[in-house]
C-alpha positions as CSV (number, residue, x, y, z in Angstrom):
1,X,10.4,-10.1,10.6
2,X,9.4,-7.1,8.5
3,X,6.0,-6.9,7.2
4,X,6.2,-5.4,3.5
5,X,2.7,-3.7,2.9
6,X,2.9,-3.0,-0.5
7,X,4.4,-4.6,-3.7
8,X,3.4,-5.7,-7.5
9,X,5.1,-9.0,-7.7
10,X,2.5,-9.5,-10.5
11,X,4.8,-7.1,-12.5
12,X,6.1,-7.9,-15.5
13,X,9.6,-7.0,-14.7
14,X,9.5,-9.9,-12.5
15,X,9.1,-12.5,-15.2
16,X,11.8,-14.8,-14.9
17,X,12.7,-13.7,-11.2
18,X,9.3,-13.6,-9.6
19,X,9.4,-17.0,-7.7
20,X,13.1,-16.8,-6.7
21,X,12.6,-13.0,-5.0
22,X,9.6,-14.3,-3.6
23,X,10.9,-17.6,-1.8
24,X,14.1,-16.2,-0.6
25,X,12.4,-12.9,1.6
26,X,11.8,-15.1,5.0
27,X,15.2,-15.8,5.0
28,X,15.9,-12.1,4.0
29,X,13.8,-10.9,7.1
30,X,10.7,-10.2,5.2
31,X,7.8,-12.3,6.9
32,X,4.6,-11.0,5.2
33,X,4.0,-9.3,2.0
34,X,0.7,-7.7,0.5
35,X,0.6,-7.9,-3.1
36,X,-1.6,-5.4,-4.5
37,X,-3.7,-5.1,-7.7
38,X,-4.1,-2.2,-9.8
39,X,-7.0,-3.3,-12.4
40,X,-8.9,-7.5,-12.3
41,X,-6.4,-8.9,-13.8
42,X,-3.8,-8.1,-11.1
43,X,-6.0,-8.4,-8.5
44,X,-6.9,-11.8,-9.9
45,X,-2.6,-12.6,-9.8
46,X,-2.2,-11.5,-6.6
47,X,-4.7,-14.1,-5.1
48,X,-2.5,-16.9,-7.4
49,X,0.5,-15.2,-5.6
50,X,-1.1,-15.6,-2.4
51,X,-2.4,-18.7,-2.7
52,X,1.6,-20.0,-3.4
53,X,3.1,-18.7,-1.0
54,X,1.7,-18.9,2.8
55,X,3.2,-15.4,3.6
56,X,1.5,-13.4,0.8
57,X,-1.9,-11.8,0.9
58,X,-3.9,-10.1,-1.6
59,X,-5.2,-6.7,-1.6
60,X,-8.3,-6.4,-4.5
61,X,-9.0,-2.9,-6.6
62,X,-8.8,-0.8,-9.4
63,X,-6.3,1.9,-9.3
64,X,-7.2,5.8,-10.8
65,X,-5.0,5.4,-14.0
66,X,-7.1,2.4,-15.0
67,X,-10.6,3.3,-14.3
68,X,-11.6,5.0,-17.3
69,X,-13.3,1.7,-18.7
70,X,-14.2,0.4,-15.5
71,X,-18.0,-1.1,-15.7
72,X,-20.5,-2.4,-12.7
73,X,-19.0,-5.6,-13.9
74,X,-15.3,-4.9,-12.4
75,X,-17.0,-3.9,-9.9
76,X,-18.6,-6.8,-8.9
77,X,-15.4,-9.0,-10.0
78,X,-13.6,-7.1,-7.4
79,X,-16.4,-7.9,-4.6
80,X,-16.2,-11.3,-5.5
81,X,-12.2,-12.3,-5.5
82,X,-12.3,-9.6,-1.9
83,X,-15.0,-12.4,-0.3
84,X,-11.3,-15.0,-1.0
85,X,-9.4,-15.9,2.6
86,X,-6.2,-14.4,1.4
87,X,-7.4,-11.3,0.6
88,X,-7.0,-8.2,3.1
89,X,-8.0,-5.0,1.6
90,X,-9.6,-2.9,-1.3
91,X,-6.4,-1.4,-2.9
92,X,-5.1,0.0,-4.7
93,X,-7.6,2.5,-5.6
94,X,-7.7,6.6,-5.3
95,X,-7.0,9.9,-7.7
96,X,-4.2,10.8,-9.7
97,X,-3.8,13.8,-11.0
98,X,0.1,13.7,-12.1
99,X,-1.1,13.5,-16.1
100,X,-3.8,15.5,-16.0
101,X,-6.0,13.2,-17.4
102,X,-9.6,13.9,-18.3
103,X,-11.4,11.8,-16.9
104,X,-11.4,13.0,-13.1
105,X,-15.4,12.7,-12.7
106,X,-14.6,8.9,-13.5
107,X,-12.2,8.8,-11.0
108,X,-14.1,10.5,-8.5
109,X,-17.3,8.4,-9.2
110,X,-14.9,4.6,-9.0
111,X,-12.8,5.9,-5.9
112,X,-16.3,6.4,-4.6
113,X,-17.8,3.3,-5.0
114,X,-14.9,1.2,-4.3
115,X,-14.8,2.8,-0.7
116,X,-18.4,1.7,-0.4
117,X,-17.4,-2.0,-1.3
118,X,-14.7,-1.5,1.0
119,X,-17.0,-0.5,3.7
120,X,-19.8,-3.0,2.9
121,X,-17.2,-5.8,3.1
122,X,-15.2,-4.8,6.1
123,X,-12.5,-4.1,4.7
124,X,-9.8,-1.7,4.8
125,X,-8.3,0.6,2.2
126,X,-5.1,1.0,0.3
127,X,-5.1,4.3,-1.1
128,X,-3.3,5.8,-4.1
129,X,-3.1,10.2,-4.0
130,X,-1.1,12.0,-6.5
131,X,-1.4,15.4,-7.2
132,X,-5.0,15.2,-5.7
133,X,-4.0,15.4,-1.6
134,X,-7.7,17.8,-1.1
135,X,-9.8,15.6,-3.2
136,X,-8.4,12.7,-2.1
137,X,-8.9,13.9,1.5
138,X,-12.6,14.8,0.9
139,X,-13.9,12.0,-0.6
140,X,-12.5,9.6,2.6
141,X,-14.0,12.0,5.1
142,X,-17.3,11.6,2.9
143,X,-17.3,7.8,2.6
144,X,-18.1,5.1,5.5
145,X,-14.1,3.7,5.5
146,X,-11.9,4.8,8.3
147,X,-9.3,2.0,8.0
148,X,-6.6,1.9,5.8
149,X,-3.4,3.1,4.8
150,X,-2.3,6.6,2.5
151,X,0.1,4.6,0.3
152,X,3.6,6.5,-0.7
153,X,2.3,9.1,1.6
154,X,3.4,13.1,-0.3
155,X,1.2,15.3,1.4
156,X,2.0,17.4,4.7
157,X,2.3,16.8,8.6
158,X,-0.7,18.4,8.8
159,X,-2.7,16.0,6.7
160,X,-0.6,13.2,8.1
161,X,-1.8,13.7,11.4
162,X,-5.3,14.4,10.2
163,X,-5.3,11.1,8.2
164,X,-3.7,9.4,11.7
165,X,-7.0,10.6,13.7
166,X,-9.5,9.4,11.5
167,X,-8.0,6.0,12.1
168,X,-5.7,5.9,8.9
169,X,-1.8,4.3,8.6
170,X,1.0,6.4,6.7
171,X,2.8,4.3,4.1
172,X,6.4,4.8,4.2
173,X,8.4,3.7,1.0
174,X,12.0,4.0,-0.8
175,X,11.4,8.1,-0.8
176,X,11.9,8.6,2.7
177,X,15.5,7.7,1.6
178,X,15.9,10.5,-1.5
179,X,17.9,13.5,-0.9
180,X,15.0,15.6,-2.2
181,X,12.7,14.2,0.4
182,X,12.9,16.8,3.1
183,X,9.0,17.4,3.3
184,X,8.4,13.1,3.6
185,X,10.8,12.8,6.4
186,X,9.6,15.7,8.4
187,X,6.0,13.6,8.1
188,X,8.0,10.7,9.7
189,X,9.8,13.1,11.9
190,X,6.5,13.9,13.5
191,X,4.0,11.1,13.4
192,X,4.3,8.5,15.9
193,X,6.1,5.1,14.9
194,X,2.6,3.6,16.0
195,X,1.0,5.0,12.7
196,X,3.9,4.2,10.2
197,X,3.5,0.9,7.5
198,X,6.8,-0.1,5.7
199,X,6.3,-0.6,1.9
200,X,8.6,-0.7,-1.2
201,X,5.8,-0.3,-3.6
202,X,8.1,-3.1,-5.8
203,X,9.5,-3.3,-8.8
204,X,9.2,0.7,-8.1
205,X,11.0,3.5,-6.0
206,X,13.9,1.6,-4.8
207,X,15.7,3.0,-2.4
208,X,19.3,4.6,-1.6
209,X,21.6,3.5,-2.8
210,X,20.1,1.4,-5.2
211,X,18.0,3.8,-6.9
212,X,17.3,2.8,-10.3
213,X,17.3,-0.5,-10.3
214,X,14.1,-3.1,-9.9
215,X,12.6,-2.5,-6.3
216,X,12.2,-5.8,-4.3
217,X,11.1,-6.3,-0.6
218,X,14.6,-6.8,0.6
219,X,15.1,-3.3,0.1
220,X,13.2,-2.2,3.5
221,X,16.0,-2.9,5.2
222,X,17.2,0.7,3.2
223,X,13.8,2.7,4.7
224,X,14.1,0.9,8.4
225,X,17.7,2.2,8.5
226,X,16.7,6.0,7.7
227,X,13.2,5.8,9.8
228,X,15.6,4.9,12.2
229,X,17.6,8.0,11.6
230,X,15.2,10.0,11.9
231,X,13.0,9.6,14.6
232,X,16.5,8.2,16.4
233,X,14.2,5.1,17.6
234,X,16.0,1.0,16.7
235,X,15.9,-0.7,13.9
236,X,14.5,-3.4,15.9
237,X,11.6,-1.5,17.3
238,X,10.8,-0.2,13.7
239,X,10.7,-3.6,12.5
240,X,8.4,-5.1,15.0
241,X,6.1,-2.3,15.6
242,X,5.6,-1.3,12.2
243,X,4.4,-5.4,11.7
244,X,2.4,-5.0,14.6
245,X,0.5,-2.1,13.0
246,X,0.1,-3.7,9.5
247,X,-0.9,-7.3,10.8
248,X,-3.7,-4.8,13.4
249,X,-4.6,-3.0,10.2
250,X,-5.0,-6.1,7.7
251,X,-6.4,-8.6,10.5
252,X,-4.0,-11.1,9.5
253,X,-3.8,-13.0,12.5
254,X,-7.4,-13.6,11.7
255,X,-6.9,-14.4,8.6
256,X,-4.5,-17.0,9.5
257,X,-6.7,-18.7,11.3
């Protein structure tokens, strides 16, 4: 069963659909799903998901686009919903440059303190880098966390690998699959299958061949077949080792019990 690291079923796109997609992916081969929030009020959703559906888990956090009025109080809303059973990681939080917004200290300074949250509670990260692969870099290899995953991984081979040693994941989404995508797949080329998450990053980035429309977890089955491609490896072995990795990463047998 594939284990889909990444989605935002707490998207409005999904109104109407939401608990349909959602009930039919175990019997579309999708076994475990992390939803993850992007300000409190997702994260808040994504523990409601989680709490529905026995294969769904929560991952808590504020991502870079909406920290410019985060307070001490999100802050501590976050620690509190990450202490919840369900809930695996601090995500999705990190830098994004794309828009050039101005407020990068603010990003820097929330990034920062939601890896120490991360590290004071144990848990790992799910990290958001766009337009920002050195900062992004620097501030990890300055904080306490060395567990978690680079989500819709952009950067190089070289990164990749140094991401890999300092105990990170590479997330591996509906890009992979782009004709444009030459420098992503020579990252999957090259890291080994032991370091690669599968993720959709739903209702976005939808795969070929159906780019453009709204991005569900059935759609791995689209990144699984070029992964496999790629590093010429089974479908089968993707599937199983890349749910080993993510249920090693995310302690979810633990949490299980």
């Amino acid at each position: 069963m594939i284990f889909e690291t990444h989605a935002h079923y707490d998207d409005e796109r999904f109104e109407g659909t939401r608990d349909d997609i959602l009930s039919s992916l175990p019997s579309n081969g999708v076994g475990t799903v992390i939803n993850v929030g992007s300000d409190v009020p997702t994260s808040e959703t994504s523990i409601e998901l989680a709490e529905k559906y026995p294969y769904v888990f929560a991952a808590v956090g504020v991502h870079p686009h909406e920290v410019e009025n985060m307070t001490e109080a999100d802050l501590d809303r976050i620690r509190t919903l990450s202490h919840h059973k369900k809930v695996v990681a601090i995500g999705e939080i990190g830098l994004d440059y794309y828009y050039d917004m101005d407020f990068k200290d603010k990003q820097h300074y929330w990034f920062s303190r939601q890896m120490e949250l991360a590290a004071e509670e144990n848990l790992p990260i799910i990290i958001h880098s766009r337009e920002a692969a050195k900062d992004t870099f620097d501030l990890i290899s300055a904080s306490k966390v060395r567990r978690g995953v680079i989500h819709a991984y952009s950067g190089s081979t070289e990164m990749a690998m140094d991401y890999i040693d300092m105990g990170f994941y590479i997330g591996v989404g509906g890009v992979v699959t782009f004709k444009n995508a030459k420098k992503l797949v020579e990252v999957v080329k090259h890291i080994p299958i032991e370091r690669i998450l599968l993720e959709t990053d739903s209702p976005y980035l939808s795969p070929e061949p159906v780019r453009g429309t709204c991005n569900n977890s059935q759609n791995i089955k689209y990144i699984v077949k070029k992964i496999s491609e790629i590093k010429q490896i089974s479908a089968d072995f993707i599937v199983e080792t890349t749910r080993k990795n993510a249920e090693r990463l995310f302690d979810i047998k633990k949490v299980v019990a």
